[in-house]
N, C-alpha and C positions, 0 to 999 in steps of 0.2 A: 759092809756099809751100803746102803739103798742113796739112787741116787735118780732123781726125778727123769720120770720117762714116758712117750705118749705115744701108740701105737696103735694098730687097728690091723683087724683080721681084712677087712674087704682090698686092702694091696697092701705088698712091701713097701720096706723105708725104701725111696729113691727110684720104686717101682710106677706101671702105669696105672693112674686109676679109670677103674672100671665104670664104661658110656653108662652104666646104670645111674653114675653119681655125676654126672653132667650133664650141659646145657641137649644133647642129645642122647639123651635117656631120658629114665624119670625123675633126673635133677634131686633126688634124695642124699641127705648128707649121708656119710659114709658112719659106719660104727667106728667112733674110737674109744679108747679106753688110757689110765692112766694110774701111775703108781710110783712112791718112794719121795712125793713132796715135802718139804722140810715141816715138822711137826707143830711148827706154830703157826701154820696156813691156817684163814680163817674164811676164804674163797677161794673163787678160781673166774680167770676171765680168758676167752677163748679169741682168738683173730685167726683169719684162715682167705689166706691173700695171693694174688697173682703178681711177682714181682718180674715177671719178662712181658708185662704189657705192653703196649707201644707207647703206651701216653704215660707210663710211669706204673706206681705198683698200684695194683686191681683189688677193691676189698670184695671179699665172696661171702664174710658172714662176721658178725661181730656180737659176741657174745659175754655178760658180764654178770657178776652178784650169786656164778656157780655154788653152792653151799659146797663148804668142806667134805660133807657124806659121801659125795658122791663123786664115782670115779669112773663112769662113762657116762657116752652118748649112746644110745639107741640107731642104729639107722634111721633117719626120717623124722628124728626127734623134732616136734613143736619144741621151740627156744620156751614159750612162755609156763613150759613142765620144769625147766629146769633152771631159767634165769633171767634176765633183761636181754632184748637186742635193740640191737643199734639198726641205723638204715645203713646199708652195705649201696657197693657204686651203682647199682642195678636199680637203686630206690627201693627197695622190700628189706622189709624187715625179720628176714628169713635168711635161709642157706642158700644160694644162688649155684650151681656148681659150675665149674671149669668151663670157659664157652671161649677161647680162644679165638682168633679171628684165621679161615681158613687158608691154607697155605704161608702161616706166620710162624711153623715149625714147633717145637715141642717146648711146652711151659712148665718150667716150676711152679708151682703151689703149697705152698707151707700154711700147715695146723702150727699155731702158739699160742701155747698154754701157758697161762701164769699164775703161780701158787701165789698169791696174796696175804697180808698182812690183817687186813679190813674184811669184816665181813661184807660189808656194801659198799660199792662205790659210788659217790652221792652224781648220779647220771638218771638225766632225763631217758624215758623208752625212747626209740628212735633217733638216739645221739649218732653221728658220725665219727669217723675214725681217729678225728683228728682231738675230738672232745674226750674222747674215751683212752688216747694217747695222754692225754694232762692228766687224767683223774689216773691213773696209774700210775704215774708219778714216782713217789717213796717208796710206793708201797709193795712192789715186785719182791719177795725173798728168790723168786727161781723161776727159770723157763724153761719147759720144755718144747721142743720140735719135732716134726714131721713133716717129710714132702713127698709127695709124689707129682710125675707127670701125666701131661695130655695135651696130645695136637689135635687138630682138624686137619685132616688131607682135601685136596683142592676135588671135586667132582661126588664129598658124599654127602 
């Protein structure tokens, strides 16, 4: 029995992600990849969030309208090759990566994927999270996750 899963060679589940893919690097999204969603997905919408912020959970990328075909990301993928974005907390409507505030110790960061029912979700470009939270609605058949960490140490 396959059973939906979303993974990516640039770190382990639960692993640290690498400064290439953060606010101190070249801030490129990370390759992920994904596989075993329930067979009547018609999309796929993507959220990839910082939930040890200070000020509450951190969106870093918001992405929707994924066609069924397909079952990764590219490193550094432009959203607009493969879906709709949203405006993330950062204001861009892009991948933002991990930018924790230094000396605030190590952050979760979870990839959710959601196999979808619909193949579009009726979303303005540059919706927020909270918009993009309603229009997904019913329509979730399955989540998959992934997280990795990353801190800022105090002096780099």
């Amino acid at each position: 029995m396959a059973f939906f899963k979303l993974f990516s060679t640039a770190f382990p589940e639960g692993g640290t992600i690498p400064k290439l893919h953060t606010c101190e690097g070249a801030d490129l999204s990370p390759e992920i990849e994904w596989s075993g969603e329930p067979p009547n997905t018609k999309s796929f919408a993507l959220i990839f969030d910082d939930t040890d912020a200070p000020s509450g959970t951190w969106n870093h990328w918001l992405l929707w309208n994924i066609p069924a075909s397909v079952h990764e990301l590219a490193q550094g993928v432009k959203p607009e090759r493969v879906g709709e974005s949203g405006t993330n907390d950062f204001g861009k409507s892009s991948y933002s990566g991990p930018a924790p505030p230094k000396g605030h110790g190590p952050h979760r960061y979870y990839f959710r994927l959601f196999a979808l029912d619909i193949e579009k979700l009726d979303l303005h470009a540059g919706a927020k999270r909270a918009d993009l939270d309603q229009a997904l609605g019913s329509h979730v058949l399955e989540k998959a996750v992934y997280m990795g960490r990353y801190e800022r140490k105090w002096g780099r």
